[in-house]
C-alpha positions as CSV (number, residue, x, y, z in Angstrom):
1,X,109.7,107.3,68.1
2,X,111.9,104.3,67.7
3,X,111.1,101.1,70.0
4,X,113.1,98.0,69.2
5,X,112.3,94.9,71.5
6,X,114.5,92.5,73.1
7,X,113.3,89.1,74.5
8,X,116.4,87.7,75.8
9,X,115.4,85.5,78.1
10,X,112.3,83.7,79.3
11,X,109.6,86.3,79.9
12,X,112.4,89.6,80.3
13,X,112.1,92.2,78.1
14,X,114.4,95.0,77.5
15,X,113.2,97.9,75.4
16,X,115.5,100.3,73.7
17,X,114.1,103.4,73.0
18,X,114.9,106.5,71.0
19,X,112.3,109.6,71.4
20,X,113.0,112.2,68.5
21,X,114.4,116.0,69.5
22,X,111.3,117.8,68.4
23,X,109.1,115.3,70.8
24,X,111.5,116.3,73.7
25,X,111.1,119.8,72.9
26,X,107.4,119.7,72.7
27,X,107.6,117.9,76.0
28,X,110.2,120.5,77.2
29,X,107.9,123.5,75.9
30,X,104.4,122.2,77.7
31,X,106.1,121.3,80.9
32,X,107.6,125.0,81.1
33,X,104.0,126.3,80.7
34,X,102.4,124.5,82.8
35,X,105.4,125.6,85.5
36,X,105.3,129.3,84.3
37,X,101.3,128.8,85.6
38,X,101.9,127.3,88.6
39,X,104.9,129.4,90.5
40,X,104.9,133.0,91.6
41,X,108.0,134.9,90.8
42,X,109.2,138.2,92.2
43,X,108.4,141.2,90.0
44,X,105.7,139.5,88.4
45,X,102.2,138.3,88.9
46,X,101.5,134.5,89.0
47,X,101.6,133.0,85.4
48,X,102.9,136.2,83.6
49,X,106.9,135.4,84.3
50,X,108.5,135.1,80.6
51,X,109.0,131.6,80.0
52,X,113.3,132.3,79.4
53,X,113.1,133.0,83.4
54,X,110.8,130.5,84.7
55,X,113.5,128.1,82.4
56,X,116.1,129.6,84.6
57,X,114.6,129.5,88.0
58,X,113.0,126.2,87.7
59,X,115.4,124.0,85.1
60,X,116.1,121.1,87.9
61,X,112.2,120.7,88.4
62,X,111.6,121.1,84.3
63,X,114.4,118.9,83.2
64,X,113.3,115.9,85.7
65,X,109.6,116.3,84.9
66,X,110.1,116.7,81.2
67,X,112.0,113.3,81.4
68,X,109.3,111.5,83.6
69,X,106.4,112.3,81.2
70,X,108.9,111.3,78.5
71,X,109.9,108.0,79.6
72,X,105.7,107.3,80.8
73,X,104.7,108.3,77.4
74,X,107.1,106.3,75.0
75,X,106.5,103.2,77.8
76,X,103.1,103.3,77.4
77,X,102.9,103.7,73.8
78,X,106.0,100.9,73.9
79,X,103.4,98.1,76.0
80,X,100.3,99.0,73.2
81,X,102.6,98.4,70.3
82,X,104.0,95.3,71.0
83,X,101.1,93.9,73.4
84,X,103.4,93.6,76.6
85,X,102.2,93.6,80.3
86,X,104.9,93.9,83.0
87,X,104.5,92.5,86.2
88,X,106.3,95.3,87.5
89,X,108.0,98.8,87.4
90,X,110.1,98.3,85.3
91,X,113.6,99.3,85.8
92,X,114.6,102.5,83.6
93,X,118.3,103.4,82.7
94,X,118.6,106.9,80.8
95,X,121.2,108.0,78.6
96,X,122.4,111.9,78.2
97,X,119.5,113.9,77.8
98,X,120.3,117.7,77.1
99,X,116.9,118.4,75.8
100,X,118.0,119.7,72.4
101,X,119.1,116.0,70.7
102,X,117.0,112.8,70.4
103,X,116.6,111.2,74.3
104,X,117.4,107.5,74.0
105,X,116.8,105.3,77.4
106,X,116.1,101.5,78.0
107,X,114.0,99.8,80.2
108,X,114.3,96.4,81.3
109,X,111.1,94.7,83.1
110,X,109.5,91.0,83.4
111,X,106.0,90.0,81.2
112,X,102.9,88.3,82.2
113,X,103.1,85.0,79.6
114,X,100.8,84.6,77.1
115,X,98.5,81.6,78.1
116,X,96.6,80.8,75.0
117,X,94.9,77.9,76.4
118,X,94.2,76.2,79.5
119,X,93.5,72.4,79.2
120,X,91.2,70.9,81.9
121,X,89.5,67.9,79.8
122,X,89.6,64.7,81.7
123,X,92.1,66.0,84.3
124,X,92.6,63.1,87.2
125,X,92.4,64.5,90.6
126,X,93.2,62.3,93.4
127,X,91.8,63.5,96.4
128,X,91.2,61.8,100.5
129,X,88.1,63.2,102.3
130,X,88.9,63.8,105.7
131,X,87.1,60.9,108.3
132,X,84.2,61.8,109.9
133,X,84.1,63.0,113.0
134,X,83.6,61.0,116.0
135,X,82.5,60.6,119.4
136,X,86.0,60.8,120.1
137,X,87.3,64.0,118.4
138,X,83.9,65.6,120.6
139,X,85.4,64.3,123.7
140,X,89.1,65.9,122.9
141,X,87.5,69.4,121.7
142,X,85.4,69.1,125.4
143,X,88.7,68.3,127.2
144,X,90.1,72.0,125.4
145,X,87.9,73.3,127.3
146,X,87.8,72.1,130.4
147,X,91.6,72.6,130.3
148,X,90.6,76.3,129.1
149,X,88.8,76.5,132.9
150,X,91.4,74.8,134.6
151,X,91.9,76.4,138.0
152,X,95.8,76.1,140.0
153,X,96.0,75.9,143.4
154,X,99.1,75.5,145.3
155,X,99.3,71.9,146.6
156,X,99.8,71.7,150.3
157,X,102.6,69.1,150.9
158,X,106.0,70.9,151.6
159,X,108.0,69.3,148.7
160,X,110.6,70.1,146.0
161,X,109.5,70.7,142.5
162,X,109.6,67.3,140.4
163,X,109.3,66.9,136.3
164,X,105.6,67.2,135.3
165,X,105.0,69.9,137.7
166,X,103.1,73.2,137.3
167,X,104.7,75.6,139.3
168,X,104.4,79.5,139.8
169,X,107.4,81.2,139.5
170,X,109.2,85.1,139.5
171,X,112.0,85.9,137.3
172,X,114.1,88.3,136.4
173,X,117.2,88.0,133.7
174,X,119.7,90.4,132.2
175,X,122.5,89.4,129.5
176,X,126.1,88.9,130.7
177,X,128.4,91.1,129.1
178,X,125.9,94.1,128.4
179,X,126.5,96.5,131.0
180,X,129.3,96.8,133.7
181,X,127.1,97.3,136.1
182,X,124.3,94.6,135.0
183,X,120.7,95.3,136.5
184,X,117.9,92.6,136.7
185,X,115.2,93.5,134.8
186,X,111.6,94.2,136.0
187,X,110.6,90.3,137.9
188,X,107.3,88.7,136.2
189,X,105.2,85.8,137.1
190,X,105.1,82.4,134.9
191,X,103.4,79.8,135.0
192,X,105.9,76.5,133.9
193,X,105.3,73.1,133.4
194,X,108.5,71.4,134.0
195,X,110.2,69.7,131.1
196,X,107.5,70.5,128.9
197,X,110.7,72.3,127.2
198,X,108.9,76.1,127.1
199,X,111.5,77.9,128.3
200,X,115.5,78.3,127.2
201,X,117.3,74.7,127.2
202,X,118.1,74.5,131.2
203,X,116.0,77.0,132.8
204,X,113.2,73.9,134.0
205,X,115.7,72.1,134.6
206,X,117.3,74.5,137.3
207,X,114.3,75.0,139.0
208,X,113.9,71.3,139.6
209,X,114.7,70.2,143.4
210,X,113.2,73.8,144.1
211,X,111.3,74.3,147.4
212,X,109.2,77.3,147.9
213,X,110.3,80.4,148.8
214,X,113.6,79.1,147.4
215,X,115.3,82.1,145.5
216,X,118.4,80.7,143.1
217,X,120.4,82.7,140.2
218,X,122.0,80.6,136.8
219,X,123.4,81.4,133.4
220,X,122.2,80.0,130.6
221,X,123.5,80.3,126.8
222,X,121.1,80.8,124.0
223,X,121.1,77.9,121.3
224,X,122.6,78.4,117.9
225,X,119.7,77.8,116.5
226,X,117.8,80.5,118.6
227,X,115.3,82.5,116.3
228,X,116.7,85.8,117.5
229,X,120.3,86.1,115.7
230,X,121.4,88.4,117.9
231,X,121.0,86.5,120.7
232,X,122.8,83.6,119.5
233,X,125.3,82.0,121.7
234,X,125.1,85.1,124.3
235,X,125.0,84.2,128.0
236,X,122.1,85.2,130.3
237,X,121.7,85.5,133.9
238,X,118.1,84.5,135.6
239,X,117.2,85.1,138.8
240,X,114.1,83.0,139.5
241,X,112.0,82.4,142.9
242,X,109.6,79.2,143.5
243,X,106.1,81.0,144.7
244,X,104.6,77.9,144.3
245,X,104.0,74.5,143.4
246,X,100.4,74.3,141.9
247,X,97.9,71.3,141.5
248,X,95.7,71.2,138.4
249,X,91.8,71.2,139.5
250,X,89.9,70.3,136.1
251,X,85.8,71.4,136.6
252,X,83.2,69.0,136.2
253,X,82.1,68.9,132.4
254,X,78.3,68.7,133.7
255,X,74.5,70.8,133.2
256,X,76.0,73.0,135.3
257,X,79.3,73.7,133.9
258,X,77.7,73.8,130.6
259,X,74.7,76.6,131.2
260,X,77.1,78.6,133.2
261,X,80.4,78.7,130.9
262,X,79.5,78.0,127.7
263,X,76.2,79.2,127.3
264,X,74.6,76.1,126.3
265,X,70.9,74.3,127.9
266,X,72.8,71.7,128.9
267,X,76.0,69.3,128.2
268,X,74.5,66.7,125.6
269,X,73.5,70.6,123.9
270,X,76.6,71.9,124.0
271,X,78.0,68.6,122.6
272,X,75.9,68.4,120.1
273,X,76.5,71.9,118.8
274,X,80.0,71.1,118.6
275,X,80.1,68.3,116.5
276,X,78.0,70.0,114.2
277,X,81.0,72.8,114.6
278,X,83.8,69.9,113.8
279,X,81.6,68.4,110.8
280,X,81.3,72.0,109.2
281,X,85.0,72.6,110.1
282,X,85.9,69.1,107.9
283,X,83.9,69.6,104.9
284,X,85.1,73.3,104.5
285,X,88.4,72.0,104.8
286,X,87.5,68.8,102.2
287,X,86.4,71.8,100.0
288,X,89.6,73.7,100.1
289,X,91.6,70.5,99.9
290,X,89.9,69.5,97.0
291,X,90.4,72.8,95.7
292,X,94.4,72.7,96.2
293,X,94.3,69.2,94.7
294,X,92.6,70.4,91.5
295,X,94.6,73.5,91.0
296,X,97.7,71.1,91.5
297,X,96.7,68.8,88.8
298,X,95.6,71.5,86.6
299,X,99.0,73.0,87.0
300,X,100.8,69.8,86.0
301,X,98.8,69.4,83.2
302,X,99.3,72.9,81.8
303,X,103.5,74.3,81.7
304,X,103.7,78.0,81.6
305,X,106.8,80.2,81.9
306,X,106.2,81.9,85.0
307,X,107.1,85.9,86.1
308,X,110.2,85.2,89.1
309,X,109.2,88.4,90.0
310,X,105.3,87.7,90.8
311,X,107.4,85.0,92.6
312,X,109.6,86.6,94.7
313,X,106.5,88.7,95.9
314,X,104.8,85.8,96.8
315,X,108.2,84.6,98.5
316,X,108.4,88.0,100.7
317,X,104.6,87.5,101.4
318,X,105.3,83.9,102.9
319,X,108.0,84.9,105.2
320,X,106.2,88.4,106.1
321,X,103.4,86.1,107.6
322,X,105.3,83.0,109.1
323,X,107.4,86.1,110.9
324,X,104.4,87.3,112.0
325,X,102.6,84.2,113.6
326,X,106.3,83.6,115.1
327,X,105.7,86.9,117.0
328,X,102.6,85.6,117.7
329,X,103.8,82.1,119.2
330,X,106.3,84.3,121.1
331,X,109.2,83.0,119.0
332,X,110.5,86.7,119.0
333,X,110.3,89.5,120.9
334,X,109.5,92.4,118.7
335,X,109.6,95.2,120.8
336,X,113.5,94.0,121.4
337,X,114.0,93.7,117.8
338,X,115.8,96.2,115.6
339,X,114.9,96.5,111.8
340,X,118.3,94.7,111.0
341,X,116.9,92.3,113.8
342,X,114.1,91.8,111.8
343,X,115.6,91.7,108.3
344,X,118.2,88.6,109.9
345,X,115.1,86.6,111.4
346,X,112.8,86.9,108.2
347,X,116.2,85.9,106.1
348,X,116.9,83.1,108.6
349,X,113.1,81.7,108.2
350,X,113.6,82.0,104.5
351,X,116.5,80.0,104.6
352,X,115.1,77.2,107.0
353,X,112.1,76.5,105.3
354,X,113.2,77.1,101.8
355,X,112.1,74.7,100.1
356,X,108.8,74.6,101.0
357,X,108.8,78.6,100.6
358,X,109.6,78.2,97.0
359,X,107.6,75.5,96.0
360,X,104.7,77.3,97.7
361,X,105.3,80.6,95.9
362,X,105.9,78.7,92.1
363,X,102.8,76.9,92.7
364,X,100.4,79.6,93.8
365,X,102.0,81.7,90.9
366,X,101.3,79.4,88.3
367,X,97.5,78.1,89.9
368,X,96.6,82.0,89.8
369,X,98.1,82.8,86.2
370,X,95.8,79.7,84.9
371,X,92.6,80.6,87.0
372,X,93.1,84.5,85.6
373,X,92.9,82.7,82.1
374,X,89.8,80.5,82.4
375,X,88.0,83.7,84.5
376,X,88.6,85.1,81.2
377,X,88.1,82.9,78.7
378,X,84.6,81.4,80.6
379,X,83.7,85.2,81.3
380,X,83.0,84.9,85.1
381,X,82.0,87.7,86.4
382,X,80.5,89.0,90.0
383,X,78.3,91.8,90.7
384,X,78.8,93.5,94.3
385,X,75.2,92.2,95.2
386,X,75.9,88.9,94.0
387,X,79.4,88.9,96.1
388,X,78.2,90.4,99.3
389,X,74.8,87.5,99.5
390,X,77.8,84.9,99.0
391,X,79.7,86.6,102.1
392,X,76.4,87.2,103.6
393,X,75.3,83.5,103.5
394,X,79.0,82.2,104.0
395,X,79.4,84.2,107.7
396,X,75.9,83.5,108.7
397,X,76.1,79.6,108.8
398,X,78.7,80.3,111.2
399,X,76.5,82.6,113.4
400,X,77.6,86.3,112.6
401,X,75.0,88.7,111.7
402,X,75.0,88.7,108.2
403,X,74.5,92.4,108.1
404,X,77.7,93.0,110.0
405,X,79.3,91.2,107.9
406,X,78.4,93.2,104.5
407,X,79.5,96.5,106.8
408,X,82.9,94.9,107.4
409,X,83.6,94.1,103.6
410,X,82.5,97.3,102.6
411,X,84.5,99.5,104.6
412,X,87.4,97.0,103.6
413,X,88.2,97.5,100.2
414,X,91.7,94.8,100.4
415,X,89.1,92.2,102.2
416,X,86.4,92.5,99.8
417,X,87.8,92.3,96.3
418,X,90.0,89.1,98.3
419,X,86.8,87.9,98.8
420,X,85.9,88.4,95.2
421,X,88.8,86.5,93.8
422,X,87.4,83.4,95.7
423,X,84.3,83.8,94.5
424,X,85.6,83.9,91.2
425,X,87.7,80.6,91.5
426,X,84.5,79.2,92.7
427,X,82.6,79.7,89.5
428,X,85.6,78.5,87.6
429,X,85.9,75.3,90.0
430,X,82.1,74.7,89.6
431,X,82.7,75.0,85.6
432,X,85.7,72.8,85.3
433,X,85.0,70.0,87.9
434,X,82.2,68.6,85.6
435,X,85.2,67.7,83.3
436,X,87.2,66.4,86.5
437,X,87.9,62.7,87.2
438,X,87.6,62.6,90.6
439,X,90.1,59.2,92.4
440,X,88.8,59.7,95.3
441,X,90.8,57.4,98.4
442,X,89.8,56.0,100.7
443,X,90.2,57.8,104.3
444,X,92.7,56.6,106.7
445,X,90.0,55.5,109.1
446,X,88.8,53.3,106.8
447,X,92.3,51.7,105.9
């Protein structure tokens, strides 16, 4: 078999490949036999059709299998040749192949670089500790809270609704120009703080000056800039009535509140539990931190041509979950949404956040290809018992049964070896940070 190699540029490869006509009739010849054993064919008992017939009957299924074992074989034997690992299918284009001549085909695909060393000697890491909690960041987690238990009750002084007001409202919409005969859709209750800017440009403001009871109809258009393309500049018509006007009653943060809500002895209890929560919260996210900030110095200290494919994925992974947490926020509607919908919003959040997108795929690329070396190179390793203690230990500090836990990662293959591959970067981290120079800042609270 003839494999010539081209690199011709960066890290693409294109192979051009020539298998010999006795290989493609050998491959022809085995795939036929293994048909001839596998299919029943009238007049004959399973696997004792002549071969010339089963040929016949079956060429369409032959021909494409005999060129799929073909290709697989000569691509395989291509990568061990010539020491080449794609980072993806690669992309196959075949010439004429009448099964009696040599089968030539090429196949272009993209290479994992060859990292023959990763240099962490001495590497300067600047890195700010986040401040310490305070009495203060208690008090504003407390106030979530109490907010959390805030109850509404409608205020008693016949008035119209003003800025700043929680009111209770029923609405109905429909979009102009849909339908000749437009119907309101289903009404639903909402609670809306006025100009807190929740709704569609305009709607609080039309319910200002409301009394209730009052029952009042508008258009509205949807912005430009609305996350939904297709709803872009298209008119809609609400129908909203004022049920109420509502006065915030905030409970007493007390004993009481505290042994019947949140399951703690007492207040000074509960706050005491939650600043150890906060303090835990900052130094896990001093250690990730620190963790970003020595992945981002190793990566400016070691240049590596890196895959755009492995890229791109990491691109499309990005988006998928921003799109997903903009469901979540109620950004879109997904049950409204088409796949083209879908297609336009996830293009549209690409193209807003670009930059950030890109920069955030090309580093996370080039962190992983140089952790993947040193895991290597330092030969870290972890056992399943080993991993599951660390998850164990990890989820029990935060007051999960560590048992559960295990039970969870097991059943969860995706999770678990996730979990693995920080556990690895762990070890490496704990390796290389002894050869780290550490500037750290000062916090801000202390500037």
């Amino acid at each position: 078999m003839k494999i010539e190699v081209e690199n011709y540029t960066g890290l693409k490869h294109r192979l051009n490949i020539s298998v010999p006509a006795d290989q493609v009739q050998k491959t022809i010849d085995n795939v036929t036999k293994k048909w001839k054993n596998l299919v029943t064919i009238k007049g004959f008992r399973k696997g004792k059709a002549p071969l010339q017939i089963v040929s016949s009957q079956y060429a369409h299924e032959i021909r494409s299998e005999s060129i799929r074992s073909l290709v697989n074989s000569s691509m395989d034997e291509a990568m061990d040749r010539h020491q080449l690992v794609p980072t993806d299918s690669p992309e196959v284009n075949l010439q004429q192949f009448d099964g009696s001549s040599d089968f030539n085909f090429t196949a272009e695909f993209e290479t994992f670089p060859k990292i023959d060393s990763v240099s962490y000697e001495g590497l300067e890491v600047d890195f700010e500790p986040k401040p310490e909690v305070t009495e203060k960041d208690v008090d504003e987690f407390v106030q979530r809270f109490q907010e959390i238990f805030t109850e509404y009750k409608p205020i008693s002084e016949e008035r119209p609704a003003q800025l700043q007001d929680v009111v209770q409202i029923e609405s109905s919409s429909y979009l102009v120009g849909e339908s000749e005969s437009p119907q309101f859709s289903q009404p639903q209750m909402d609670r809306v703080v006025l100009g807190k800017g929740e709704f569609l440009p305009g709607f609080e403001d039309a319910i200002v000056g409301m009394k209730v009871n009052d029952s009042k109809e508008f258009t509205l258009a949807f912005p430009e800039d609305q996350p939904q393309e297709s709803l872009r500049g298209k008119s809609v018509c609400f129908k909203v009535v004022l049920k109420a006007i509502l006065l915030q009653v905030l409970p007493e943060m007390n004993d009481e509140f505290a042994t019947k809500f949140l399951g703690s002895q007492n207040m000074e209890v509960f706050r005491s539990n939650v600043k150890d929560r906060l303090i835990r919260e900052r130094k896990e996210a001093d250690v990730e931190n620190f963790h970003v900030s020595v992945l981002k110095a190793l990566t400016e200290k070691n240049s590596i041509l890196i895959p755009t494919t492995l890229v791109q994925f990491q691109k499309e992974s990005i988006i998928n979950s921003m799109f997903k947490k903009w469901i979540a926020n109620g950004r879109f509607e997904e049950q409204h949404m088409s796949p083209e919908d879908k297609v336009k919003a996830k293009k549209n959040i690409y193209e807003k956040y670009k930059e950030d997108v890109d920069n955030s795929a090309q580093f996370y690329i080039h962190s992983q290809l140089l952790v993947n070396h040193l895991v290597n190179k330092l030969n870290v390793d972890v056992s399943d018992d080993e991993l599951l203690q660390n998850i164990s230990a990890k989820f029990s500090d935060k007051g999960l049964d560590p048992s559960v836990v295990t039970q969870y990662f097991q059943k969860h293959a995706k999770k678990k070896e996730d979990a693995r591959r920080a556990f690895l970067e762990e070890k490496v981290f704990a390796f290389i940070l002894e050869k780290v120079v550490v500037k750290a800042k000062a916090s801000s609270s202390e500037a």
